[in-house]
N, C-alpha and C positions, 0 to 999 in steps of 0.2 A: 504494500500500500504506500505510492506514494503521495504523502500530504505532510501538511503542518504538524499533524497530531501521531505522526506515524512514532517519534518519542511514545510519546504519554501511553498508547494502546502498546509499544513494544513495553515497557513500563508495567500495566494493569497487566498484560499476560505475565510476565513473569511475577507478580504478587501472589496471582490466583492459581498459578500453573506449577513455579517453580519451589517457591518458599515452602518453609516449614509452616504446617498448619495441623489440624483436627484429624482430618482425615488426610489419608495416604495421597501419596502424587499420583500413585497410578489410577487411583479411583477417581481425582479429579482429573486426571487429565483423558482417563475413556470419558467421563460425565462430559469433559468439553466435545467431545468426538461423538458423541450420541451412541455409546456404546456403553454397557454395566452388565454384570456377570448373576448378579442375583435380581429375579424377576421382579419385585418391590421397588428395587431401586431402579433397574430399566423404565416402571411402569412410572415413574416420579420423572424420570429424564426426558421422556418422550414428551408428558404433559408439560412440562416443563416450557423443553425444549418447542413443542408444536402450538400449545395451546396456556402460556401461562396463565390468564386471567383463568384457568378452571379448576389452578391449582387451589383446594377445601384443607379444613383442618384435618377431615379426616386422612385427606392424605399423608399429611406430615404426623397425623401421628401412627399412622402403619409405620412409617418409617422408625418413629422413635422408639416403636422395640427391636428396633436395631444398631440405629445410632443415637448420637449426643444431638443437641439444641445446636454445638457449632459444628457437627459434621454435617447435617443436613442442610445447613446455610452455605455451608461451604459447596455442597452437592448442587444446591440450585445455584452460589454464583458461579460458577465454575460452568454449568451447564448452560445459563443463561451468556454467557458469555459465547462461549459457542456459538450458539443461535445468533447473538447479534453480530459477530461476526462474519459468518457464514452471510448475512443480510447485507451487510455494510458491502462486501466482496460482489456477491451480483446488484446491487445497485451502484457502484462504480462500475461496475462493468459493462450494466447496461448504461451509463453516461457516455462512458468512453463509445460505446458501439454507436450511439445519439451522435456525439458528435464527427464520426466519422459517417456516418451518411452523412449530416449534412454540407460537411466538407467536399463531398460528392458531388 
């Protein structure tokens, strides 16, 4: 990505990606990839990921017979991050594509 803020978001990925936190790196870093090994948590990543305004309390507290209050935080930013990413990526892309048609 390049832009102004390509710091800041190299930046935010390596906080939510690389750091030490709650949960493990590699759970967050499938969670950013839309990927998770146990079915609960896929079912969290996906809503997450696809549909967040539908994420309920019940969902998070299925979760929390499994994890902590900051693993689960960590799981949706981590995840949510993802997704905005993945968003950001084809909306530049289709800019760029805009402006070369009409450079056409």
């Amino acid at each position: 990505m390049a832009s102004n803020y390509a710091p800041l978001v190299a930046q935010l990925k390596e906080a939510v990606l690389a750091s030490e936190g709650a949960l493990s790196l590699e759970v967050r870093r499938a969670a950013y990839e839309r990927q998770a090994d146990d079915p609960a948590v896929a079912a969290f990543v996906h809503t997450v990921d696809q549909h967040a305004y539908k994420v309920t309390d019940e969902d998070v507290q299925a979760l929390g017979k499994r994890l902590s209050d900051d693993q689960i935080f960590e799981l949706a930013v981590s995840t949510a991050l993802g997704a905005s990413m993945r968003r950001l990526e084809a909306g530049l892309k289709a800019l760029e594509a805009s402006r070369q048609e009409v450079a056409r």
